[in-house]
C-alpha positions in Angstrom: -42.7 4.6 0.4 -45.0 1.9 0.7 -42.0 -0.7 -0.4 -40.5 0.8 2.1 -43.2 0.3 4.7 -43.3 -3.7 3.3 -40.0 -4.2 3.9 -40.6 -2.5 7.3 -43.3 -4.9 8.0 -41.4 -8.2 7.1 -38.2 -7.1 9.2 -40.8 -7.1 11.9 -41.9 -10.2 11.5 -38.4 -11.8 11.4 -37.4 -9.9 14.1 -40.6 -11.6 16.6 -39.3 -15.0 15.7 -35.6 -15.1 16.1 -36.9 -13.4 20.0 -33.4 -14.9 21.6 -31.6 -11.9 19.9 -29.5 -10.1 23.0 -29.2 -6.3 23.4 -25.7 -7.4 22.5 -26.6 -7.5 18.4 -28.2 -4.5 18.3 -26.2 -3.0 16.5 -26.2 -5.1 13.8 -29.7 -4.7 13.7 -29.4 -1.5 13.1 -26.8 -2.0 10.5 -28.6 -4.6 8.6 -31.7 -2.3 8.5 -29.5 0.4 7.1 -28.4 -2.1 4.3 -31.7 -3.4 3.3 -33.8 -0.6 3.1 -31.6 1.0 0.3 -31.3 -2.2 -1.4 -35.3 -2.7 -2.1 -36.5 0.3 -2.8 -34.8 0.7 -6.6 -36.5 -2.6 -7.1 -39.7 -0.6 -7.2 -41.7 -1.1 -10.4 -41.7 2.5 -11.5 -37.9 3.0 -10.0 -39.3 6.2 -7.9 -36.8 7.2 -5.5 -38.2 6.1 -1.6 -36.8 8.0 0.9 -36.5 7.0 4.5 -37.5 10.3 6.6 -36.6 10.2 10.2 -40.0 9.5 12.1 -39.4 6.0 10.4 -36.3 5.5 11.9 -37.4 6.2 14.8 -40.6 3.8 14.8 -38.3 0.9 13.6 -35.9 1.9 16.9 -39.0 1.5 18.5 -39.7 -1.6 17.9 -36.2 -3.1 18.2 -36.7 -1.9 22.0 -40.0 -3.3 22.7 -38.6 -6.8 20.7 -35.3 -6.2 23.4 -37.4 -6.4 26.3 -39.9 -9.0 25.5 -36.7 -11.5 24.8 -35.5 -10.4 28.4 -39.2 -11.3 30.0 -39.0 -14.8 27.8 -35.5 -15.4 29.5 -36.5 -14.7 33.3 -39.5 -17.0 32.6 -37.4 -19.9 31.6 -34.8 -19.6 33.7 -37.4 -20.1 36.6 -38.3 -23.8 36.2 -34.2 -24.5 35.4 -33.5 -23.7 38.5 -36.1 -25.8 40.3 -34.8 -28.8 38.6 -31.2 -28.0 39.8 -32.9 -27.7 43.1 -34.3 -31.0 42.9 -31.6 -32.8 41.7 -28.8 -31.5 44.4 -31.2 -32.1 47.4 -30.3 -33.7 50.4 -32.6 -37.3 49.4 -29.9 -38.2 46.4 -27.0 -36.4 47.3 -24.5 -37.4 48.9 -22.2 -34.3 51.0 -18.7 -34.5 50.6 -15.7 -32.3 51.9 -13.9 -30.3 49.2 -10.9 -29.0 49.7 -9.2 -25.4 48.4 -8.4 -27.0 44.8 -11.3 -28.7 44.5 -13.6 -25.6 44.8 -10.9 -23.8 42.4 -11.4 -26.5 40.0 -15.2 -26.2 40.2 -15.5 -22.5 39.6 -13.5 -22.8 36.1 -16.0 -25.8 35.0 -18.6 -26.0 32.8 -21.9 -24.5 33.9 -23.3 -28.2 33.1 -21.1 -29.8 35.3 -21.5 -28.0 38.3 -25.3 -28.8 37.9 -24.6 -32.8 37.0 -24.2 -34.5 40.4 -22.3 -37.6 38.2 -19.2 -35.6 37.1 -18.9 -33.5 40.9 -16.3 -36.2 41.4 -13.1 -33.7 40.4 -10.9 -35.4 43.3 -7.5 -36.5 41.9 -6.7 -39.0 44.6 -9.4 -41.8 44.9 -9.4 -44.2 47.9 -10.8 -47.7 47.0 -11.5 -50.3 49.9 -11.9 -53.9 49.0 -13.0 -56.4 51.9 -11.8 -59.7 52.7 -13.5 -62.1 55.7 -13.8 -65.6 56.4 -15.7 -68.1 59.1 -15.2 -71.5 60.1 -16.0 -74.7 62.2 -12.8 -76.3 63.4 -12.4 -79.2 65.4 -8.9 -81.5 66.6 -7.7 -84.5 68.7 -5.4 -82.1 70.6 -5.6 -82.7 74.5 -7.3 -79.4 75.9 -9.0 -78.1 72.7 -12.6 -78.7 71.1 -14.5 -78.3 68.2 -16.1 -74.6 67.7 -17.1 -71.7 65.7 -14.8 -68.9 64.8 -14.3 -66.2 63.2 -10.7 -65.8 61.3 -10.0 -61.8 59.8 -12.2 -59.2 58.6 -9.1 -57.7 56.2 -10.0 -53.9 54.7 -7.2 -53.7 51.4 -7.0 -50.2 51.0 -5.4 -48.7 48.3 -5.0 -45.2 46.9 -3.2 -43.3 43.4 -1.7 -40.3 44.8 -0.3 -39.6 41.7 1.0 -41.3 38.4 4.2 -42.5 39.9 2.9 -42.3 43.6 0.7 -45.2 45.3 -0.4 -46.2 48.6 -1.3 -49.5 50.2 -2.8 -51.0 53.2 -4.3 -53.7 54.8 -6.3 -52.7 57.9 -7.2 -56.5 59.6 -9.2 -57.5 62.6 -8.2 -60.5 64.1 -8.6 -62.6 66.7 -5.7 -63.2 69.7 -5.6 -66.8 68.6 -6.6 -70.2 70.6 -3.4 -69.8 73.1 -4.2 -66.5 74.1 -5.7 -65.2 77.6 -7.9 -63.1 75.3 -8.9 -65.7 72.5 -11.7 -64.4 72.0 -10.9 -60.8 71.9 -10.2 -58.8 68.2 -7.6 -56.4 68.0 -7.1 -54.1 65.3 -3.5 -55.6 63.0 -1.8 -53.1 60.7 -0.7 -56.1 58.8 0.7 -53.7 55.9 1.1 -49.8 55.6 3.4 -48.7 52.8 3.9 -46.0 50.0 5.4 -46.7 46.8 7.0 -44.6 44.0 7.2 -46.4 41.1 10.1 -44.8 38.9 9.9 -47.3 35.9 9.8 -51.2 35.4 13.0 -51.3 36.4 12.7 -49.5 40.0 10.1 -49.1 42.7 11.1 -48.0 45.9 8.6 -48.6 49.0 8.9 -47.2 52.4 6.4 -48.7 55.3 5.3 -52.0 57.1 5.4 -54.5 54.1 5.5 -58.1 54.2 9.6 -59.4 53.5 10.1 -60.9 49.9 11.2 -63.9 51.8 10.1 -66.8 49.3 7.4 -67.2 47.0 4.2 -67.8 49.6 4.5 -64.6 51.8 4.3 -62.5 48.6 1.9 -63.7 46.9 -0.6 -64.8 49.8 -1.0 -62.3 52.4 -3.6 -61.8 54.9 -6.8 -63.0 53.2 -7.9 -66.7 53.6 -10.5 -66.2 50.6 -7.2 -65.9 48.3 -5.3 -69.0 49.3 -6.0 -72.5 48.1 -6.1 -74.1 51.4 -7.9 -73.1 54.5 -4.6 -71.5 56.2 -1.0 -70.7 55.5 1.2 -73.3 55.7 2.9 -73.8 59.3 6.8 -72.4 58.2 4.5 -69.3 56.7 2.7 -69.3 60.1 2.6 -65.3 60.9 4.3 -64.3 63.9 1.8 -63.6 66.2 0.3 -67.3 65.0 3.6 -69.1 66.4 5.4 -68.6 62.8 9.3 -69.0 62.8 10.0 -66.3 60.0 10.3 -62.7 60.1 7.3 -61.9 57.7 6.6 -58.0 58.7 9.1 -55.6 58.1 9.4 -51.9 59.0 11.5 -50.2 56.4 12.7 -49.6 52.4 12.7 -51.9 50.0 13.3 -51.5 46.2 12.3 -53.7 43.4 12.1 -54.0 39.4 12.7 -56.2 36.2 15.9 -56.6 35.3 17.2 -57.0 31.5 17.2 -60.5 30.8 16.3 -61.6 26.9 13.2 -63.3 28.0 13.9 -64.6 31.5 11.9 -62.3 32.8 14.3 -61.8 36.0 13.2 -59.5 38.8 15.4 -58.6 42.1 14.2 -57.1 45.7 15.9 -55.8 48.3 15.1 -54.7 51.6 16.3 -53.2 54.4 14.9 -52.6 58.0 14.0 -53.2 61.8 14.1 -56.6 62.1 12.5 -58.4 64.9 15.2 -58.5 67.4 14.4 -61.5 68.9 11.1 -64.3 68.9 9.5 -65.6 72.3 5.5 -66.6 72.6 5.2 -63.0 73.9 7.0 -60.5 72.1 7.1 -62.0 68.2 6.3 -58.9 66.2 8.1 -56.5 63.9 9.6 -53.4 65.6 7.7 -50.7 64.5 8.9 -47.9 65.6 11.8 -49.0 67.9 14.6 -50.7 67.2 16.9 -52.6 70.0 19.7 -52.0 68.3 21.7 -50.4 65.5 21.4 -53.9 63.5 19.1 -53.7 60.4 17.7 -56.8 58.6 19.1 -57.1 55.0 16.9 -58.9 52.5 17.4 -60.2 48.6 15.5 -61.8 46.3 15.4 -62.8 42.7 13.0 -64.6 41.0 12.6 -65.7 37.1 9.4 -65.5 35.0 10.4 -67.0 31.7 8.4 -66.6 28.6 9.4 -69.7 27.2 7.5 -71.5 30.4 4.0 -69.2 31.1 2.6 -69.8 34.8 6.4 -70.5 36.0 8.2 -68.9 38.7 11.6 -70.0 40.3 13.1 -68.0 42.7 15.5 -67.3 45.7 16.3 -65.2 48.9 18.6 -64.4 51.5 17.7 -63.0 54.9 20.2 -61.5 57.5 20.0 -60.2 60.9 21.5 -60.0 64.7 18.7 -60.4 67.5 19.4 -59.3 70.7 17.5 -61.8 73.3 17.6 -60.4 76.8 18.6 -64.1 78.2 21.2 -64.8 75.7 24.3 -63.4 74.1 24.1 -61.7 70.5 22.8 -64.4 68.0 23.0 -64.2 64.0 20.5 -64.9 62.0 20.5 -66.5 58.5 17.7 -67.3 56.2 18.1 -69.0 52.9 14.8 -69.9 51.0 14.7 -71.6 47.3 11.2 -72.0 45.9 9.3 -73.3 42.3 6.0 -72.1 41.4 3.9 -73.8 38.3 0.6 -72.7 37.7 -1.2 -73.5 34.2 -4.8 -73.9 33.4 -6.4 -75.8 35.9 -3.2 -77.0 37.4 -1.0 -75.6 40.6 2.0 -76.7 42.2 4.1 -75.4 44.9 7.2 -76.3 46.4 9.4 -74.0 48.7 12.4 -75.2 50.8 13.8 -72.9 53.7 17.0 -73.4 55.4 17.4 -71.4 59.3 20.8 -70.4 60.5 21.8 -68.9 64.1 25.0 -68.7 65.6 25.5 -68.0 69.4 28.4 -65.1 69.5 31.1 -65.9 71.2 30.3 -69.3 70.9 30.6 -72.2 68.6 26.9 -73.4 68.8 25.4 -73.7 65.7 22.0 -74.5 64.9 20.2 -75.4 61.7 16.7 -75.8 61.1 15.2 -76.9 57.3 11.6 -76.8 56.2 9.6 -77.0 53.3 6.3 -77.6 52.2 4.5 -78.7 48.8 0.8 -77.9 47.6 -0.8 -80.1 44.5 -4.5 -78.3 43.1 -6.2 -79.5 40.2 -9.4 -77.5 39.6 -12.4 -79.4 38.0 -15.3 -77.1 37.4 -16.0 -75.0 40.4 -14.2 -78.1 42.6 -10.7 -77.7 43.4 -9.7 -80.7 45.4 -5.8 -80.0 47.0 -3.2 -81.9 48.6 0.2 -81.1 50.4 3.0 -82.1 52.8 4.9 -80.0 55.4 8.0 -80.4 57.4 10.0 -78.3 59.8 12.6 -79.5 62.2 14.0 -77.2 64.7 17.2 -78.8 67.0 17.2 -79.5 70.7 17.8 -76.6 72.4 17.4 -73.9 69.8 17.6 -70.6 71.4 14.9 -68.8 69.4 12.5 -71.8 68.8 12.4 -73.7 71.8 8.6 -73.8 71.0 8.4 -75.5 67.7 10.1 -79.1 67.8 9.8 -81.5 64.8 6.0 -81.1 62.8 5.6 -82.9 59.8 2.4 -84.4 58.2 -0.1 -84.3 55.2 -2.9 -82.3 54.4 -5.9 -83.0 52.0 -9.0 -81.1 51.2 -11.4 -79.2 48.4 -12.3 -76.1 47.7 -16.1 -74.8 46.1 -16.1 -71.8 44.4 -19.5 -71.5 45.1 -19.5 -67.5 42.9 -16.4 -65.4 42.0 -16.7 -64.2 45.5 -17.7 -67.0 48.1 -16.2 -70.2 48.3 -16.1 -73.1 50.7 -13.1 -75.3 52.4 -13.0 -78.8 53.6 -9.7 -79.9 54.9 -8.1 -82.7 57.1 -4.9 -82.4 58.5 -2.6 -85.4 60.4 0.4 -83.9 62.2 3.2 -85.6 63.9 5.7 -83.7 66.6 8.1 -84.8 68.7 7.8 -87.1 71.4 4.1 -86.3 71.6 0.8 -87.9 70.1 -0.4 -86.9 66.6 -2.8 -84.8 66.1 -5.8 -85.4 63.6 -7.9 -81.6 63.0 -10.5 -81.4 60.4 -11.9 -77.8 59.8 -14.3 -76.4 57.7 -14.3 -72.5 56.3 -16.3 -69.9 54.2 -14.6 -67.0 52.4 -15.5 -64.3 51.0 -15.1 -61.0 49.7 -16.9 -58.0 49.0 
């Protein structure tokens, strides 16, 4: 018996320490006690026969309970200051209050404990919206009759993007701009939906858009779009002018496009095509894409292909066809047709550009034809954080051309450097001569900052 009561007393003892035991193990307690007992008391020294009478039993139950409550008390007490530092790390001074939606609260209810009380992994949300920021400033003065040197502010650009899903993606750039120098309200912003589109994005070999995009006419209006920090120079070239700026081409398109790479044993050939709105027609006052209405039953028709080969890294050749039939309200039907060829080269510290755009319209019902070329051509040769740049432009639009009465002969060179001054700010000297038709040339010199953020 006293064995017994020995083995009684060291169960005890093991039974205080390991005080996280649940009312859950009981039983196997019990069963364990059962299995031990038996097992030391033939070890006895005289081998006497112990037996376990019932008040024993019942002490050792005893005990088990008292044990059984003591591990619930130790549990309430710790589970006190756990909760104060869940308290303190959810509250209101570093927290930040979201809305959740239906799923989002389903998905939080089936998550780890932990997680729910981690404010670094409440972030369950399966589409994320990033914003990146584009702005730039500038002093800007020219010889032009009427204008003088000032201050300005050029776009505040929000690119806003978004993965709806694996194969879904949205983009668009939200820009506030300024009317421009001609304008009654130059010094007013307005609020530009320069691009809005969704895409779905089957493989490498389609990717079908819908929404306001810029047309894959040539090389510079997709790859430069509304951000001066991006571009070499301090603005877009004059026959990449954006319509509201005076531009000639339809760059903004409402409507579907689809694009991919097309099989090509290293040519690395891609294709675009596009159709939509149109512009219906281009005067000083109405020069923007239809959005939402269009004048007519004619849709634009766009179609690009460009090479990438491998043989030639930093290359790009490419070319494009636009059609279309604007409706003026002072003149009969006309047709439009744009042609643009383009070579791009850009390798180390070295960039070159060269695109070459050929305008067609053709009065209905008449045999007037008109025909106006352009092209431009950018040099860049980076040394260090300098970049100084060079280029030449030229566009020629006939006497009497219906839809750009406006824009004349303009030809001249440009010159200037750009300072990267970090990865995200960098400063823009440039000169610029231009010669028009039948009127005095005109010398500008214009200084910008851009930035982004």
């Amino acid at each position: 018996m006293g064995a017994a009561y020995a083995t009684f007393s060291k169960l005890t003892l093991c039974l205080q320490t390991l005080s996280w035991i649940t009312a859950r193990r009981r039983f196997f307690l019990i069963v364990t006690v059962g299995c031990i007992l038996p097992a030391r008391v033939p070890a006895q020294e005289h081998g006497e026969t112990a037996i376990v009478d019932q008040k024993t039993i019942q002490q050792m139950m005893q005990r088990i309970d008292q044990l059984e409550a003591r591990v619930h008390e130790l549990e309430a007490e710790r589970s006190i200051p756990e909760l104060s530092t869940t308290a303190n790390s959810i509250s209101p001074s570093n927290s930040v209050l979201q809305p959740v939606g239906s799923h989002v609260l389903a998905e939080a209810s089936a998550a780890p404990e932990e997680n729910l009380l981690d404010p670094e992994k409440m972030d369950v949300s399966k589409t994320l919206l990033h914003i990146r920021g584009f702005a730039d400033f500038g002093l800007a003065g020219t010889t032009q009759k009427g204008n003088s040197a000032a201050f300005g502010m050029g776009e505040l650009n929000l690119f806003i993007t978004s993965n709806i899903s694996d194969k879904l993606k949205f983009l668009s750039e939200l820009v506030f701009e300024n009317q421009g120098p001609f304008s009654p309200q130059a010094n007013d912003f307005n609020v530009d939906v320069e691009r809005a589109l969704l895409e779905y994005s089957y493989n490498d070999h389609l990717n079908l858009t819908i929404g306001r995009y810029h047309t894959a006419i040539g090389y510079y209006n997709t790859a430069y779009h509304s951000s001066a920090w991006m571009q070499t120079a301090i603005g877009r070239p004059f026959l990449f002018a954006f319509e509201e700026d005076g531009g000639i081409l339809p760059l903004h398109e409402v409507g579907l496009s689809a694009s991919g790479q097309i099989p090509s044993s290293g040519l690395g050939l891609h294709y675009v095509t596009e159709v939509g709105n149109g512009r219906g027609t281009r005067t000083p006052i109405n020069s923007a894409a239809e959005e939402t209405v269009d004048i007519s039953n004619h849709k634009s028709e766009t179609v690009a292909l460009f090479a990438r080969p491998d043989r030639v890294p930093g290359l790009q050749i490419g070319f494009s066809a636009y059609r279309e039939t604007l409706e003026p309200i002072y003149s009969e039907k006309i047709g439009e047709a744009i042609w643009d060829a383009y070579a791009m080269l850009a390798r180390g510290r070295f960039e070159w550009l060269t695109e070459g755009v050929l305008i067609r319209h053709n009065v209905n019902g008449t045999s007037r034809v008109y025909k106006t070329p352009g092209f431009y051509s950018q040099f860049s040769r980076r040394f260090g954080s300098f970049a100084p740049y060079c280029s030449y432009q030229y566009i020629n639009a006939p006497v009497g051309e219906p839809i750009f009465p406006d824009v004349g002969l303009r030809t001249g060179p440009s010159a200037g450097v750009r300072y990267d001054a970090t990865e995200s700010v960098a400063f823009k000297l440039q000169y610029d001569y231009t010669s028009l038709r039948r009127l005095q040339p005109i010398n500008s010199l214009g200084l910008q900052v851009g930035f982004t953020f």
